[in-house]
TIMI-2910 file (N, C-alpha, C, CB; in pm, 1 decimal, decimal comma, always signed):
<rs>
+----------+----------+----------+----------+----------+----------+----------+----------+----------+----------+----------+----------+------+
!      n_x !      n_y !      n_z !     ca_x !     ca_y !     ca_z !      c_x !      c_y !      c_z !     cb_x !     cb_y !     cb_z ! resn !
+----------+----------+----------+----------+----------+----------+----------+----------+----------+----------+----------+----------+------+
!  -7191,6 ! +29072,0 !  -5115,0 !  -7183,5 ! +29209,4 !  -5069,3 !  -7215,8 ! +29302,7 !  -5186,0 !  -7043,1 ! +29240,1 !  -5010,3 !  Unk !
!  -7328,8 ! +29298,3 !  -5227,3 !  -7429,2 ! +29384,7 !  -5330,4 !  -7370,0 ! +29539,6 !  -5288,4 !  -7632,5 ! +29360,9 !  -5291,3 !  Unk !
!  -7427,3 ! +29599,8 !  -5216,9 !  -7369,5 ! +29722,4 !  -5173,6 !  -7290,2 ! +29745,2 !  -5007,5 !  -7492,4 ! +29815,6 !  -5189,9 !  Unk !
!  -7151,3 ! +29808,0 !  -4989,0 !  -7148,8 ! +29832,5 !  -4887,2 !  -7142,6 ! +29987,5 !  -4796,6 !  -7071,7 ! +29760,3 !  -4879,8 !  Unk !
!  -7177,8 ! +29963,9 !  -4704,1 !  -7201,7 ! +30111,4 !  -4633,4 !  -7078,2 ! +30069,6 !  -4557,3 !  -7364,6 ! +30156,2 !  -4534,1 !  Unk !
!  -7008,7 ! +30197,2 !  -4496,8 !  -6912,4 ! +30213,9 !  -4413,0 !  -6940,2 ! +30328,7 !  -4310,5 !  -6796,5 ! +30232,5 !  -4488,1 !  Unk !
!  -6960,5 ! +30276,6 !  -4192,4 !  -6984,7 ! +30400,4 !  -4059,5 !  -6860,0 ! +30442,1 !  -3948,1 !  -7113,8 ! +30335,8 !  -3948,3 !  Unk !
!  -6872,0 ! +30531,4 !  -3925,8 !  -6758,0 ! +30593,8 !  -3818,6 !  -6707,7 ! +30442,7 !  -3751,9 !  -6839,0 ! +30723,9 !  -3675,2 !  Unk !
!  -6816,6 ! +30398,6 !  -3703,9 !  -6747,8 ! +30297,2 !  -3591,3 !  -6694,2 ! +30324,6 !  -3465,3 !  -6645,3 ! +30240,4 !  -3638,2 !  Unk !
!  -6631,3 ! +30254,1 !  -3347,7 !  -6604,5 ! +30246,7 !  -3221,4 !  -6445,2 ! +30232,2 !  -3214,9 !  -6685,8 ! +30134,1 !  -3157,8 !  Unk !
!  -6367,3 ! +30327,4 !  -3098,9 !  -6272,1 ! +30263,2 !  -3141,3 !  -6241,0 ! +30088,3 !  -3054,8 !  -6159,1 ! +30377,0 !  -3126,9 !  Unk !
!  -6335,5 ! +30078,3 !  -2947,5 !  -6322,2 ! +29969,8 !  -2920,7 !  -6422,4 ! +29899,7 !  -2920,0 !  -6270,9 ! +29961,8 !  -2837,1 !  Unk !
!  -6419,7 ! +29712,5 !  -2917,1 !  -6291,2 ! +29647,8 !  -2877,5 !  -6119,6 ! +29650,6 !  -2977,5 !  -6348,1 ! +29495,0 !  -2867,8 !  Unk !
!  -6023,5 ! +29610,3 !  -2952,6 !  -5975,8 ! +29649,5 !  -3072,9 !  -6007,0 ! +29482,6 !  -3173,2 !  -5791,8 ! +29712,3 !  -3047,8 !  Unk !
!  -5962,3 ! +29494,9 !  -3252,6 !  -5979,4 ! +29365,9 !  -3354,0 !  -6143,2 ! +29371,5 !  -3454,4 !  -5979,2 ! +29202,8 !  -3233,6 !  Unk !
!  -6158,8 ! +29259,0 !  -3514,7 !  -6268,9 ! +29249,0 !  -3574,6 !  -6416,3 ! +29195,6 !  -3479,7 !  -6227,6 ! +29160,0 !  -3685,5 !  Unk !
!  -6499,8 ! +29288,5 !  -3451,5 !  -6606,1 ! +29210,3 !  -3348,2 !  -6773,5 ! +29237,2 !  -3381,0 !  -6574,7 ! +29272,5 !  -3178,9 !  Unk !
!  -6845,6 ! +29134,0 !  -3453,7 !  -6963,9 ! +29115,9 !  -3455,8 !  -7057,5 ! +29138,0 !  -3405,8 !  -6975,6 ! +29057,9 !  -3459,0 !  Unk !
!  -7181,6 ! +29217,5 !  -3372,0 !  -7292,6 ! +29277,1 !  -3233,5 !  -7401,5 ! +29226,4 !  -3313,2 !  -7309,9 ! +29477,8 !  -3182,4 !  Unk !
!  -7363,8 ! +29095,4 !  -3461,5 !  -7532,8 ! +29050,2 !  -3514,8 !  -7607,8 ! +29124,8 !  -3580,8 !  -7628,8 ! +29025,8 !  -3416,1 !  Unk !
!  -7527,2 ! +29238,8 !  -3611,5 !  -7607,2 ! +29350,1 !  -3716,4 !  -7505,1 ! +29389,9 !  -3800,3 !  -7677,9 ! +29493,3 !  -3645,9 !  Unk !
!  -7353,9 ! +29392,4 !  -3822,4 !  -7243,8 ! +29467,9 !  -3880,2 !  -7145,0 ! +29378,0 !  -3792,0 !  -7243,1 ! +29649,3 !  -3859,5 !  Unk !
!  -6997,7 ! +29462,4 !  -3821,6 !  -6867,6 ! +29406,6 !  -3758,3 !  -6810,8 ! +29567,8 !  -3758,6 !  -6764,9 ! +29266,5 !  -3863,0 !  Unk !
!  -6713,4 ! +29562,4 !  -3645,2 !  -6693,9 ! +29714,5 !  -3620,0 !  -6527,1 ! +29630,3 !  -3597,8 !  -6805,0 ! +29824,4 !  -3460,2 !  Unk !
!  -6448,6 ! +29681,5 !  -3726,0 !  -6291,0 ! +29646,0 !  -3757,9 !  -6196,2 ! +29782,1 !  -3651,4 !  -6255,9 ! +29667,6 !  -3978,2 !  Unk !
!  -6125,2 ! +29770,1 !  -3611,8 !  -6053,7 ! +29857,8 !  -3534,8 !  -5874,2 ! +29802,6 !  -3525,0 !  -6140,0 ! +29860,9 !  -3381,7 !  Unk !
!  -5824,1 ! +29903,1 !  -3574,6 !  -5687,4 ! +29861,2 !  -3542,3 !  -5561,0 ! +29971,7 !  -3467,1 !  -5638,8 ! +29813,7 !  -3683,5 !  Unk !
!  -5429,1 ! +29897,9 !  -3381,3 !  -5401,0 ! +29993,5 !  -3329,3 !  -5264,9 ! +30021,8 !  -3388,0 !  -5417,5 ! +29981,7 !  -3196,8 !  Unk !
!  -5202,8 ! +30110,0 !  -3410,6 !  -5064,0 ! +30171,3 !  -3494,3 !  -5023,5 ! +30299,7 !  -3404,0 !  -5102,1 ! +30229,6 !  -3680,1 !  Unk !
!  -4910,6 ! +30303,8 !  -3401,0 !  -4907,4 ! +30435,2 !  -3359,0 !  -4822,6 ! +30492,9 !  -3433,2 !  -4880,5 ! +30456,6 !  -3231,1 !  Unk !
!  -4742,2 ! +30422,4 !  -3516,9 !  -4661,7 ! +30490,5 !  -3651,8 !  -4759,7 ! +30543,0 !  -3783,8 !  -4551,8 ! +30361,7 !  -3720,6 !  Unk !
!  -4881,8 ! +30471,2 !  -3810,3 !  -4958,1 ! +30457,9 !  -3985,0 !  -5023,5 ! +30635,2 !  -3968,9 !  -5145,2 ! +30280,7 !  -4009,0 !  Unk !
!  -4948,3 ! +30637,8 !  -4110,1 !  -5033,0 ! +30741,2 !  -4180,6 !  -5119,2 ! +30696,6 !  -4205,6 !  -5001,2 ! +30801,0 !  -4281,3 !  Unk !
!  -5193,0 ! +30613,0 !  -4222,6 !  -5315,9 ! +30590,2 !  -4310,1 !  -5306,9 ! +30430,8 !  -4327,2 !  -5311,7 ! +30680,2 !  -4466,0 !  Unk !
!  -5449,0 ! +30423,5 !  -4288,0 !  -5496,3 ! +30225,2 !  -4323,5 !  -5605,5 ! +30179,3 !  -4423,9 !  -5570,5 ! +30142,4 !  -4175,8 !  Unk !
!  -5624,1 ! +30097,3 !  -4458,4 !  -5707,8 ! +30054,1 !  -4584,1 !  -5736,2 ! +29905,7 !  -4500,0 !  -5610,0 ! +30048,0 !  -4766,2 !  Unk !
!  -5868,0 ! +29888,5 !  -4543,6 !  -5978,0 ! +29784,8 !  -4478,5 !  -5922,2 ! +29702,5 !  -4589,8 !  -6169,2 ! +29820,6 !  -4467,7 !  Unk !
!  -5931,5 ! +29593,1 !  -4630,0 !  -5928,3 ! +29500,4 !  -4753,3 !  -6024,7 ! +29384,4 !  -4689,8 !  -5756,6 ! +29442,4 !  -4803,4 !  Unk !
!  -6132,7 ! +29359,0 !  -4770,6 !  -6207,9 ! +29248,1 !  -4787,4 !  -6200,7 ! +29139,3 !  -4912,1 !  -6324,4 ! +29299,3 !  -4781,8 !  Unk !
!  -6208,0 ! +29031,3 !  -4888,4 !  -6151,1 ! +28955,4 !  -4995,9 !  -6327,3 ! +28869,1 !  -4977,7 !  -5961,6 ! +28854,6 !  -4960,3 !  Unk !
!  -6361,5 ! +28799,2 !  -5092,1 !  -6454,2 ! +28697,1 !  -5109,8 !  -6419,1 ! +28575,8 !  -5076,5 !  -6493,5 ! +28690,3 !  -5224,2 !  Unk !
!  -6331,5 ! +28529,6 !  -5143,4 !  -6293,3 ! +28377,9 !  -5184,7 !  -6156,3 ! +28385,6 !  -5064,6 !  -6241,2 ! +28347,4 !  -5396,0 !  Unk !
!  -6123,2 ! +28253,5 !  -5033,1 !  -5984,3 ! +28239,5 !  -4991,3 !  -5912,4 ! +28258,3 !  -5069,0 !  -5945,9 ! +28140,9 !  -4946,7 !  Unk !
!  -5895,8 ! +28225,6 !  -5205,2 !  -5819,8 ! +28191,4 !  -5327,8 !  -5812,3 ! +28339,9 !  -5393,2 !  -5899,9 ! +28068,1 !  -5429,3 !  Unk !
!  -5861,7 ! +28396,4 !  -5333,7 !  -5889,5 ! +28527,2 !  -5429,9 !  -5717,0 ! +28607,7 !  -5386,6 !  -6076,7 ! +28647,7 !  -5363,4 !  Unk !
!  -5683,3 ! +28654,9 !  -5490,4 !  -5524,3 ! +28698,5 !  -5506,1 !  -5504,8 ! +28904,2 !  -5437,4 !  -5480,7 ! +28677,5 !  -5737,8 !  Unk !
!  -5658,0 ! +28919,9 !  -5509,0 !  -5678,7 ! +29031,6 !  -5479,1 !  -5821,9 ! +29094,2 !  -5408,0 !  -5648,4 ! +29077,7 !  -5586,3 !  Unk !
!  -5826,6 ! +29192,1 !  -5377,4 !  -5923,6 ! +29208,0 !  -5254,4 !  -6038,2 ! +29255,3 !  -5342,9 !  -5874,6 ! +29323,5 !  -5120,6 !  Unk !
!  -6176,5 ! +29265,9 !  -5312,1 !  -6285,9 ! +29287,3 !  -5360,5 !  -6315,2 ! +29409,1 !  -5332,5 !  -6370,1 ! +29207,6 !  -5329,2 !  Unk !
!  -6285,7 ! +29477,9 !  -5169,6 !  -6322,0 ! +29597,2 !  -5170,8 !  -6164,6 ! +29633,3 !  -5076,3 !  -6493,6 ! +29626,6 !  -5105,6 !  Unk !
!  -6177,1 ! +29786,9 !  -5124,5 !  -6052,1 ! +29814,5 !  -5051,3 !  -6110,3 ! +29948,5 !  -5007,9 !  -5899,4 ! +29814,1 !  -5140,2 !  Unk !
!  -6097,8 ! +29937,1 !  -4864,9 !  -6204,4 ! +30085,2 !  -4801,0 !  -6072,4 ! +30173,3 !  -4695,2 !  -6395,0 ! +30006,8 !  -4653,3 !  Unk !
!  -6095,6 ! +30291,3 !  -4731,5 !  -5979,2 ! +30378,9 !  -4650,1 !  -6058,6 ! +30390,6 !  -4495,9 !  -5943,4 ! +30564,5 !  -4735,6 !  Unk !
!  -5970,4 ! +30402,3 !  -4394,2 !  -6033,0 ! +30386,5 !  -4316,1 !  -5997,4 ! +30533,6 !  -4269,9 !  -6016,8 ! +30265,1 !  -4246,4 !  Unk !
!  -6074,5 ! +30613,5 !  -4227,9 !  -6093,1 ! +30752,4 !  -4242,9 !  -6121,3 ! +30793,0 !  -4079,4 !  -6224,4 ! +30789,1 !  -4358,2 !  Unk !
!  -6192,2 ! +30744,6 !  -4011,8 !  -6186,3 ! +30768,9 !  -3862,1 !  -6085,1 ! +30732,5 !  -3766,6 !  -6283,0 ! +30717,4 !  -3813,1 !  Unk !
!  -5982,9 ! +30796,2 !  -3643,8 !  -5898,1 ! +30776,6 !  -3577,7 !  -5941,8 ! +30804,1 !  -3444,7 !  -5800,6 ! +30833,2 !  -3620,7 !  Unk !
!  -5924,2 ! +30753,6 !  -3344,2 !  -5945,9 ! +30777,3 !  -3229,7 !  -5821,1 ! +30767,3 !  -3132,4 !  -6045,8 ! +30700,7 !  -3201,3 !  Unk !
!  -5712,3 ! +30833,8 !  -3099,7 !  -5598,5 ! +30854,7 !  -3018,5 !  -5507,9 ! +30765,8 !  -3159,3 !  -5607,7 ! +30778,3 !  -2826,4 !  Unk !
!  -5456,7 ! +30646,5 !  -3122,6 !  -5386,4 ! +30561,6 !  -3237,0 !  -5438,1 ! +30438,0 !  -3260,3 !  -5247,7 ! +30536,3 !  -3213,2 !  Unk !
!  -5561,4 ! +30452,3 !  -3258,2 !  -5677,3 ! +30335,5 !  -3337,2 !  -5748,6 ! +30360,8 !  -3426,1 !  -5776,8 ! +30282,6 !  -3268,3 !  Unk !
!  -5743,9 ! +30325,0 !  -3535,4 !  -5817,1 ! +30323,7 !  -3668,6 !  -5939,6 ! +30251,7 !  -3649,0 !  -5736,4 ! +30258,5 !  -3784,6 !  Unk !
!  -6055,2 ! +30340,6 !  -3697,7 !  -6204,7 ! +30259,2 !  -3663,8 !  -6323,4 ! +30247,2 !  -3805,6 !  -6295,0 ! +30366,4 !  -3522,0 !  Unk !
!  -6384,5 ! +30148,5 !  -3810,2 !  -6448,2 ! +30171,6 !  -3886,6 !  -6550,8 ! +30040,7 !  -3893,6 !  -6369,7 ! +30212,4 !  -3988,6 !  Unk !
!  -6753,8 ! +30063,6 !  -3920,4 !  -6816,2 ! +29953,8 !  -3891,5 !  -6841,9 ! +29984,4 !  -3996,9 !  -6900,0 ! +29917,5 !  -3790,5 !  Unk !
!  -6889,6 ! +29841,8 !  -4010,6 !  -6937,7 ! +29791,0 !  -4160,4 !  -7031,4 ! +29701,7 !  -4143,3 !  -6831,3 ! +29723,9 !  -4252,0 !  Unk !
!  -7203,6 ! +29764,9 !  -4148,2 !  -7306,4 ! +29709,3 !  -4109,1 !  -7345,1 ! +29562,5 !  -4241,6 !  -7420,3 ! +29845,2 !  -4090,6 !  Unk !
!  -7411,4 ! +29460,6 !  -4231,0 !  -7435,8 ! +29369,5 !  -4317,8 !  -7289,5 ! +29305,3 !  -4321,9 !  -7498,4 ! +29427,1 !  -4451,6 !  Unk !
!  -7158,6 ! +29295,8 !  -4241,1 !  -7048,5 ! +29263,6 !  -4248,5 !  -7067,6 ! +29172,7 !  -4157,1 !  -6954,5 ! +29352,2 !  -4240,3 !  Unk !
!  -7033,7 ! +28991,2 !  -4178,7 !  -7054,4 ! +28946,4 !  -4036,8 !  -6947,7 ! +28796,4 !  -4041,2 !  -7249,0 ! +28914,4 !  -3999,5 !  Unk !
!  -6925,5 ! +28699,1 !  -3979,9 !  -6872,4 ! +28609,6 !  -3950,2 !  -6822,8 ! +28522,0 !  -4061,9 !  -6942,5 ! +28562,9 !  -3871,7 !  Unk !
!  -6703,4 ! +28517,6 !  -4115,8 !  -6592,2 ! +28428,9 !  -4193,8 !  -6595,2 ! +28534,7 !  -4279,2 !  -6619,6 ! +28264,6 !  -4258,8 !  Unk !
!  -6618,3 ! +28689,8 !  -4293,2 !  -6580,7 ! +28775,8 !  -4385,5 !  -6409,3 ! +28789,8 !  -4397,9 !  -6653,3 ! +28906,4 !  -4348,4 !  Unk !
!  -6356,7 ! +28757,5 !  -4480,6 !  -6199,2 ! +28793,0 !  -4524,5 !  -6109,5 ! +28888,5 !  -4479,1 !  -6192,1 ! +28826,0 !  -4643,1 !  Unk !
!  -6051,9 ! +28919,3 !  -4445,5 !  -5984,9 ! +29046,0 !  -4465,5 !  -5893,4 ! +29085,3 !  -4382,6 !  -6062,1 ! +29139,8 !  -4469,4 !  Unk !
!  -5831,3 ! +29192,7 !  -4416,0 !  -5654,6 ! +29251,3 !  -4395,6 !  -5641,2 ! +29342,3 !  -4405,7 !  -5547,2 ! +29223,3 !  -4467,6 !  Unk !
!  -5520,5 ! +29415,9 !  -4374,8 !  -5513,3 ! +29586,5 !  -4376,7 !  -5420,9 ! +29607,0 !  -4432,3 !  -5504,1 ! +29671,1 !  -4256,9 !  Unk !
!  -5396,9 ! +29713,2 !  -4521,5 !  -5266,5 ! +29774,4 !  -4564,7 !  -5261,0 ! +29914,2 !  -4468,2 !  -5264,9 ! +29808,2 !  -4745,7 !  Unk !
!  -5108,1 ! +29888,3 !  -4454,1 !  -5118,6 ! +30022,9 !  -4331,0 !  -4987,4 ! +30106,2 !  -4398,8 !  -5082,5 ! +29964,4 !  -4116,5 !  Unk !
!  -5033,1 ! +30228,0 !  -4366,6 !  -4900,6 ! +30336,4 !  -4466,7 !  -4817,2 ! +30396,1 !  -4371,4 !  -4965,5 ! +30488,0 !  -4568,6 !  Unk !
!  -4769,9 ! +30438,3 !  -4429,2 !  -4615,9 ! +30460,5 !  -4322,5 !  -4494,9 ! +30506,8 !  -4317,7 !  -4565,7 ! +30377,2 !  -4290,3 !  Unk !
!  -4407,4 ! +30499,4 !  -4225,3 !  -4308,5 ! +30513,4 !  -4240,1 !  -4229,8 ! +30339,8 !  -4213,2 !  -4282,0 ! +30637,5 !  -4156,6 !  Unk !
!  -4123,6 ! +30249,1 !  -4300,4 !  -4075,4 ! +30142,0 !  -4239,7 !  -3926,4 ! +30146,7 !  -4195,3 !  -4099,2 ! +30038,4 !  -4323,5 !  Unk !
!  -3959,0 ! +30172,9 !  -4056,8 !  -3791,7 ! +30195,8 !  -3997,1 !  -3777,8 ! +30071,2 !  -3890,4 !  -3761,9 ! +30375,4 !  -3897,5 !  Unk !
!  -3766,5 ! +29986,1 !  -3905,9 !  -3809,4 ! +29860,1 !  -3826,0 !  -3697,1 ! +29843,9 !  -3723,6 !  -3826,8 ! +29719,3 !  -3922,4 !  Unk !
!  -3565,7 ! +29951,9 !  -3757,8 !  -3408,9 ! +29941,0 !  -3633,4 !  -3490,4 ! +30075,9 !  -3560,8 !  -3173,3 ! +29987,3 !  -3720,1 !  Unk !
!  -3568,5 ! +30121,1 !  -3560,3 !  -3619,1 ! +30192,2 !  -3502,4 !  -3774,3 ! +30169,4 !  -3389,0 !  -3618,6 ! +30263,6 !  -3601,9 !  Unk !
+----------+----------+----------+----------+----------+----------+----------+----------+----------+----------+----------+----------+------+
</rs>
């Protein structure tokens, strides 16, 4: 992943889903201030390679495509917040 671009994106389907040109990541929260994409290279890798804010919202889905992004790419979200979990 030489360079990456990051586009608005869809907010659906939700999850990570491939169309053979990019992957369009979408997640749903209805508590997060704010989410972060994390892509990792390696399995082994401890820490993430790119860490992308995910900046588009659509009702309480976080969206964001990432063209040249495609099948066994890594990755996880950090999601911000409030943690009231008896709540």
């Amino acid at each position: 992943m030489a360079s990456l671009r990051v586009w608005p994106g869809a907010p659906y389907p939700l999850g990570a889903s491939w169309d053979g040109e990019g992957t369009n990541f979408t997640l749903f929260s209805e508590h997060a201030t704010g989410v972060e994409l994390c892509l990792f290279d390696r399995p082994e890798d401890a820490e993430e390679s790119y860490r992308l804010e995910l900046v588009e919202r659509t009702d309480l889905i976080w969206h964001a495509y990432l063209p040249g992004v495609g099948p066994g790419q890594r990755y996880g979200y950090r999601v911000h917040g409030p943690y009231e979990p008896k709540h």
